[in-house]
Structures are given as structure tokens and as C-alpha cells.
N, C-alpha and C positions, 0 to 999 in steps of 0.2 A: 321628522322632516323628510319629505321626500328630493331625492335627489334632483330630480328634475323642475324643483321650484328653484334651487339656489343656480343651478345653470342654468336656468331663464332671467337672471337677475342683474341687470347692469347697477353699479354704481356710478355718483356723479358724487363728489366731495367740492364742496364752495373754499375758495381762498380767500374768498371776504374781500373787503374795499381794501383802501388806502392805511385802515390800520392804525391812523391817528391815534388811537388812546393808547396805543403802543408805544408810541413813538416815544424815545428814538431806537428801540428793537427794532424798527420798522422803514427807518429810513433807508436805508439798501438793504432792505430784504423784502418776501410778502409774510406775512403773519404765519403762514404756515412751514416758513422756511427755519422760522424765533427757533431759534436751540434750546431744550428740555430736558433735564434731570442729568446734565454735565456730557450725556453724548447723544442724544435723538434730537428725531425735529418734530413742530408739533404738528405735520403731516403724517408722522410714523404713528401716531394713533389711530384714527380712522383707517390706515389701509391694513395694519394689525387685526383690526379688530373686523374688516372684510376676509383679510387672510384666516385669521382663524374660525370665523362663519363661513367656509368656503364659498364664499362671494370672490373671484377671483377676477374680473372685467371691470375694471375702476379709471372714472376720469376725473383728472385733477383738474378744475375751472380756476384759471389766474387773471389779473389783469395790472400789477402793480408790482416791479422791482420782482419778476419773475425770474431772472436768470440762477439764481444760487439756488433756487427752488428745484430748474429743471434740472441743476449740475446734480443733486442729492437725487431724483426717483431715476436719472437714468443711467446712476452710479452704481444705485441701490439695487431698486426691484427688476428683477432679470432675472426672467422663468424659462422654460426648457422650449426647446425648439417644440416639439412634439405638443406642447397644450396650448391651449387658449385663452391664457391668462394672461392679462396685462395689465397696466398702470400707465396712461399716456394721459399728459399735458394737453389740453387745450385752454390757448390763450387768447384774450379778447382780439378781436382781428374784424376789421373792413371789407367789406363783402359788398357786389354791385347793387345789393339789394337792401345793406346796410351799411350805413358810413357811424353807426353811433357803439361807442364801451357802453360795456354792462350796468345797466341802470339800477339793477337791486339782484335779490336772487332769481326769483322766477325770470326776470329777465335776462339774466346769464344762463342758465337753463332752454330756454328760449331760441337764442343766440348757437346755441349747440344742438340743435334738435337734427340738422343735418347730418353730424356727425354722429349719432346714435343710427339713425336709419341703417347703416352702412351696416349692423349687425342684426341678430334674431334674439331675442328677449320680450317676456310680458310683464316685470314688475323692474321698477325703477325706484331704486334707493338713495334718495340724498341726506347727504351728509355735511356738515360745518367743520373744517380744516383748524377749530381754535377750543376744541373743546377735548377734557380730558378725562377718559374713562374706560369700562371696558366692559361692551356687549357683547351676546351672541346673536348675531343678526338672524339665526333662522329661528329661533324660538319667537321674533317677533316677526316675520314671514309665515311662520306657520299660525300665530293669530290671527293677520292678515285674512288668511286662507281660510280659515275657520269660521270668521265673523262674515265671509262673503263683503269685504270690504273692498268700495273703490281707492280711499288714502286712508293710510294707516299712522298714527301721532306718536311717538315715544314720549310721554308723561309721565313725569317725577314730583311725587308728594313733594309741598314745599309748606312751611308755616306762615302766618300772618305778616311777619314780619318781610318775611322776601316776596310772598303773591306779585306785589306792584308793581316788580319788576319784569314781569312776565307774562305769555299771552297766558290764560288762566281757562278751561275747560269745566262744563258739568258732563258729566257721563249716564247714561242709564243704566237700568240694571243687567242690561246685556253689554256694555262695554261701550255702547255707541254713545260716539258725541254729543250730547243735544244743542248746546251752547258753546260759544266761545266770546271773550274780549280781552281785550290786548292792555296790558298794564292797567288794570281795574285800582280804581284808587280808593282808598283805606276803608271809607263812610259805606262802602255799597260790596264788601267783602264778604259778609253774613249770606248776602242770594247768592256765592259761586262756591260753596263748601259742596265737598262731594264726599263718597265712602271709598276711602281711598284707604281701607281693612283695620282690622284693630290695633295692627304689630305698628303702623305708618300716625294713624288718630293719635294713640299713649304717646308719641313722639309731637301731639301738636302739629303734626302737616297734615291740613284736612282739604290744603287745595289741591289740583295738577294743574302741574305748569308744563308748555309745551320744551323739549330740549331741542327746539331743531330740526329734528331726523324724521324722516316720512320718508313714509310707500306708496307710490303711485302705479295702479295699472295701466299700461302703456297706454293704452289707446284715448283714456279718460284724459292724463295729461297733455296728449298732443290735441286735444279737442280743445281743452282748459286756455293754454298757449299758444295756439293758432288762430283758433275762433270764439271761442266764448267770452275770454277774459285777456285777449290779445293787447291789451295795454296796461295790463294787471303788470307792476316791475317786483313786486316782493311775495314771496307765500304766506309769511307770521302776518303782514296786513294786511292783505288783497286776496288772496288765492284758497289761503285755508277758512279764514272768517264767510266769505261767501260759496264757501261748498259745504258748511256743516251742514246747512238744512235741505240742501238739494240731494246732495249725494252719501252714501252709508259711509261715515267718517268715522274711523273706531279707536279707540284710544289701546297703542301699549301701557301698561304701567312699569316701569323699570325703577328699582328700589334700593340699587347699588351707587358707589359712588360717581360722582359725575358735579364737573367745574366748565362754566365757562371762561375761557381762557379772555378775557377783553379791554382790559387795562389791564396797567404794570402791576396794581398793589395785589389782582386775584392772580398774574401771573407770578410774583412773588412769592407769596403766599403757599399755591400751588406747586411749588418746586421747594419750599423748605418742610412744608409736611413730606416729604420721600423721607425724610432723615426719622422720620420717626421710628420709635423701637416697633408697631405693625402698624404703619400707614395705611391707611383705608386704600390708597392706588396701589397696587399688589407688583412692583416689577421681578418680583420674585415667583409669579404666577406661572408653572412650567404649560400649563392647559391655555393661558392667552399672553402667549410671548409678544413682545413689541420688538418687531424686528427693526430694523435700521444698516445701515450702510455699513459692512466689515470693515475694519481699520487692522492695519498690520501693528497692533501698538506694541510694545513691551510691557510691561507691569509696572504701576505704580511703584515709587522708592520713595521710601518715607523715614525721618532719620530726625532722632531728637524732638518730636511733635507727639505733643499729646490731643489724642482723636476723642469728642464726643456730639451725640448723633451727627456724624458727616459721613454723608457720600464721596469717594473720590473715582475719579473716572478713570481711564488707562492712559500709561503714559505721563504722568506725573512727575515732578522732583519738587520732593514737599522735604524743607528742613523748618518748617515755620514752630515758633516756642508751642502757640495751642490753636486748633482749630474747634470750634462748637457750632449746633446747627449750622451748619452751609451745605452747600453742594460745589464743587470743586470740579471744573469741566475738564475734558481732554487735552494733553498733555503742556496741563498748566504749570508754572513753575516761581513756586514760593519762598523767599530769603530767609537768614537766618536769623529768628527770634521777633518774626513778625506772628500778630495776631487776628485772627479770621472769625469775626462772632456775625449770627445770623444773615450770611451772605451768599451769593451765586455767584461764582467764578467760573465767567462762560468759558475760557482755556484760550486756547492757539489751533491755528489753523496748520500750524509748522513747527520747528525746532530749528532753535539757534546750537550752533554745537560752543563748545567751551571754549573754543579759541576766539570765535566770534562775538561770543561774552565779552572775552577778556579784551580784543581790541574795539571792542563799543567803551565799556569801560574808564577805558585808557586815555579814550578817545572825549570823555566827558558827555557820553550818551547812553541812553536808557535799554537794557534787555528786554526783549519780548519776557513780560512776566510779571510778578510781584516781588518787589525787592525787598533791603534787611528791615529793620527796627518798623515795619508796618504796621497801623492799626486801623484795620478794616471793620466797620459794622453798620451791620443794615443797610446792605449795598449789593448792586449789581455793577459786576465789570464784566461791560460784554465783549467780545473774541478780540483777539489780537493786540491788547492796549500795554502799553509801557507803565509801572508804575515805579518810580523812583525809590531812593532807598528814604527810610524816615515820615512818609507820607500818609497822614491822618485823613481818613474819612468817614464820617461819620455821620449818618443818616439820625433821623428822630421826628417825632410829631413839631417839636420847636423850628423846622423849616420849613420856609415858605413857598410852594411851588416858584420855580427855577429854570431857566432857559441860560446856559453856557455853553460855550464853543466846544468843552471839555466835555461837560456833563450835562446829566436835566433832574431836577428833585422835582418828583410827584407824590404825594402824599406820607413827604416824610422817609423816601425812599431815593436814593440818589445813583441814578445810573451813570456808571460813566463809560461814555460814547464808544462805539465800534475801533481798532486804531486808537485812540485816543494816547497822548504821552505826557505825564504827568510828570512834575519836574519832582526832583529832590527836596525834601522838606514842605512841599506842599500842604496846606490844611485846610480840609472842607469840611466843616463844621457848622 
């Protein structure tokens, strides 16, 4: 890699819409702000993952319940006086010449093109704020460069079974795109098989699927968004399907893990594989750290709890009987002789001190936390919720998607609500 491609290289990271299959992770936050593996958010991937591809000039594109978003990058990333490296917000915003929010991606892209000018760069890298993995961005800038590409595709062998969810590429034997279609469905799979290598085929994924991510040469894109395709609002429909044949469109293949983040059950999902004995997401990886916002915590205290595969994050007071598969967020705090099986315990935003406890208490109100005789499984409790002493919840296929004041069950998975204060003896089951 030469150095002077990565410092020609702007990032632009998508916050995504409204977030609805989120919801309710999503209802006061943006998707990218959703808290991940007990102390990141899921913005700290992609800028991670620009960090450690010394890609260092990144803008976050928002447009929905952005504030917790901006309080995290501009808590967080804070580079030296002396470089040029930043991380700035731009949020959908009204302009004399536009009164309309971001219509899809390319047209949030779009919407921003003003604020790019203001710097010197030739390749423009975007990114999706909801997906979870870890590239080196120059080793796919240096294919870029290689192949003489105008946009460049990060594609991931996928098998028959998921193709249809996905825009779905054939490649040449030089790497270039020939074709594309967007969620090709099952009967007309056989014409989109590509050689996607022996090590990828013996595994059954003989398609690539696109993940989002592309390289654009500057000048191609503000042509693509200003005049060619100036009412084009999305790239996966509009923008990449009509440039394969015009323009050298060249496929990364990328063969590491990689989720997208887009309902609850792959966000679920997604955050109890961390507990495994080597989880295919490495946060253990010293070469691509996932930074995030310093917390002055204390250490975890853990007392009479028997631990298996769970994460617990900093700041803890865990006396609970057993915890299994979860993930246990910052500094949460768990009763005595409660039980935690396959759950995400997003933590506290704070700390109540002991006397505060004792006169809530006293007082016939709930502590920030998870209190005694609990039985927790297959659940999400996201930040800041009260859950009383005694109170069963209990997730499973046998429930029926669920709209409550308290909570929401989605597939079987029952979140309960941001704040949320659960009384004594409650039972959701």
C-alpha cells in the first residue's frame, strides 16, 4: 500500500434510516449509537476498522434520534492537534437549495457532497454504521488500484440458502463485475454462481453477495450524483446495478467474518457468539482493536456467581447464583441468587451508591439494576431499566411477536425497553 492512496482517502459511514427492525433499540437512539458487546457502539466498528487501515478523515451521515450518537464520537475520537484526522457528524439538514431528508443512501451521499469539497481526496469510501466485522481497508484500495477501477464492491461468498437476500454479482476472470441483481430469487440461482475459490466452493458459497462497502473515484461519483444519475436515492438499487456495464466495477472478495446488524434476532444473535470459547469476531485481536470511548470504570466484582461463556464488562456488581451465555454490559448490577441464561444486559448509564439503594428500597422502588431471585433468559434488557426483585422473563419461540409499554417480543426474543421499571414479581413469559 502506498501511503499516499490511504491519505487521499475520505470515509463517508451511512447511519441508516429510521431503524424500525430495530426498534425499540432504536427509538431514542440511531442504529449506529445500539450498544454492542456490553461497552461499544455499533459506530465503533467501521471507524475501527478505518483507524486501523489508516484511513483517518471519516464522516458519520445521521438523520434519526442523532444526539446520543454525536454525545459518543465527540466524547470519543479526539486526535492530536497536529494531524488531520477526524470523525465529524454530518446530519440531514435544509439547505436553500434543498428543503428534503435523505431519501436512500446515494442520496444522503448526495446531500453531503458539499461538505466533502471543502477537503483534497480521490477515493471515497463508504461504509454501513450496522454491520459487524473487521477489514483492512487498504488491502482493498490497493485492489482498487490494481484492477484500474472506477467503484470498487466488497463481496462475500455466501450459499444458496442466503443468495436472496442479497444483491448477488458474477465476476470475470479478472475480478471485474460482469453482472449484478438484487435479491435474485431461488428458481434463476444456477445463472449467478461464480468462482468464488476452492477453500469458499467446499464450504457451499458459490455466490458473492455485495456487503455494502465500495470505493468510489472522486470525480466518477460527483458525476454519478450530480448528473448522470441525479435522482438515483440508493447505490445496492440504482447506482451500482447501472454502472456494472458502463464503468470497470471490480469486485473485493472478503472471506472473514462479517453480520449484518438489521433486526433484533441478527443483533442478538450477533452479540452472544462474543461469549464463545474463539468467536469468529476477534475483540481479542491486538492488530484490529475496536476502540470506543474511555470510561474511568473500576473492575468488575463478582461474588458467589458461577461464570460460563459470559462476557462482563467494567464496572459491574454481579452477586447473581449463575450466569451462562450473556453478555453483561457496563456497570450493571445483578441481585442475589438471580439467573442470567442467553441474554444481553445492556448495563447503566450511572451508578446508584448504596445508600441510594437502600432509601429506594425503603422507599418501595426499584434500583437501577437487576434484582434478587431473577430469572432471566433470552432476553435483552437495554440501558438503564429497573428490574424488581423475583421477576421472570422469559423469551422462547412459543411467543408471539408483542408490542408493550414495558417491552417488545420479536422472534421469540423479548426486549425490554430503554428506562423501563419492572415491578416485583412480574412475569413474562
Amino acid at each position: 500500500m502506498k501511503t499516499n492512496i490511504v491519505k487521499n482517502t475520505l470515509a463517508i459511514i451511512l447511519g441508516g434510516g429510521a431503524g424500525t427492525r430495530l426498534f425499540p433499540l432504536t427509538a431514542n437512539r440511531s442504529k449506529p449509537a445500539v450498544s454492542i458487546a456490553g461497552k461499544y457502539r455499533l459506530v465503533d466498528i467501521p471507524i475501527s476498522n478505518c483507524m486501523n487501515s489508516d484511513v483517518l478523515r471519516m464522516f458519520v451521515v445521521t438523520q434519526f434520534n442523532s444526539a446520543s450518537l454525536n454525545t459518543h464520537i465527540k466524547n470519543t475520537y479526539q486526535f492530536s492537534l497536529f494531524s488531520k484526522a477526524f470523525v465529524d457528524i454530518l446530519a440531514a439538514e435544509q439547505t436553500p437549495d434543498n428543503n428534503t431528508w435523505f431519501q436512500g443512501t446515494a442520496d444522503a451521499v448526495r446531500q453531503c457532497l458539499h461538505h466533502l469539497q471543502e477537503h483534497s481526496f480521490e477515493y471515497v469510501l463508504i461504509l454501513s454504521g450496522d454491520q459487524l466485522y473487521q477489514m483492512d481497508f487498504r488491502l482493498m484500495l490497493d485492489n482498487h488500484i490494481a484492477k484500474n477501477a472506477d467503484i470498487s464492491i466488497a463481496t462475500i461468498p455466501v450459499d444458496e440458502k442466503d443468495a436472496p437476500e442479497f444483491g448477488i454479482m458474477k465476476v470475470n476472470e479478472k475480478g471485474i463485475i460482469s453482472s449484478f441483481i438484487e435479491k435474485p430469487k431461488a428458481n434463476i440461482l444456477k445463472d449467478w454462481i461464480s468462482n468464488t475459490g476452492k477453500k469458499m466452493q467446499e464450504k457451499r458459497k458459490h455466490y458473492l453477495a455485495s456487503m455494502g462497502i465500495y470505493i468510489f473515484n472522486k470525480k466518477l461519483l460527483f458525476e454519478l450524483l450530480e448528473k448522470e444519475m441525479k435522482d438515483a436515492t440508493d447505490f445496492g438499487k440504482e447506482i451500482i446495478p447501472n454502472s456494472v456495464n458502463k464503468y470497470t466495477v471490480a469486485s473485493y472478495q472478503y472471506e472473514g467474518y462479517w453480520t449484518d446488524i438489521g433486526n433484533i434476532y441478527s443483533f442478538y444473535e450477533a452479540n452472544l457468539a462474543l461469549t464463545e470459547e474463539v468467536p469468529d469476531f476477534n475483540l481479542f485481536d491486538t492488530e484490529n482493536t475496536i476502540y470506543t470511548r474511555p470510561r474511568m470504570l473500576p473492575p468488575s466484582k463478582i461474588n458467589g456467581t458461577t461464570l460460563e461463556k459470559t462476557m462482563v464488562a467494567d464496572g459491574c456488581i454481579v452477586q447473581a447464583k449463575n450466569i451462562s451465555h450473556s453478555v453483561i454490559g457496563i456497570r450493571t448490577r445483578i441481585g442475589e441468587m438471580s439467573e442470567i441464561n442467553d441474554s444481553y444486559i445492556m448495563g447503566a448509564d450511572e451508578y446508584e451508591t448504596l445508600l441510594e439503594i437502600q432509601e429506594l428500597e425503603k422507599n418501595g422502588k426499584i434500583a437501577l439494576g437487576i434484582g434478587k431471585r431473577c430469572k432471566i433468559f433470552k432476553a435483552i434488557i437495554d440501558k438503564n431499566c429497573r428490574i424488581g426483585n423475583d421477576v421472570i422473563i422469559k423469551g422462547g419461540t412459543h411467543l408471539a411477536n408483542t408490542e408493550h409499554e414495558l417491552y417488545t417480543i420479536k422472534d421469540g426474543i423479548i426486549v425490554v425497553k430503554k428506562g423501563a421499571v419492572i415491578p416485583n414479581n412480574t412475569i413474562i413469559e
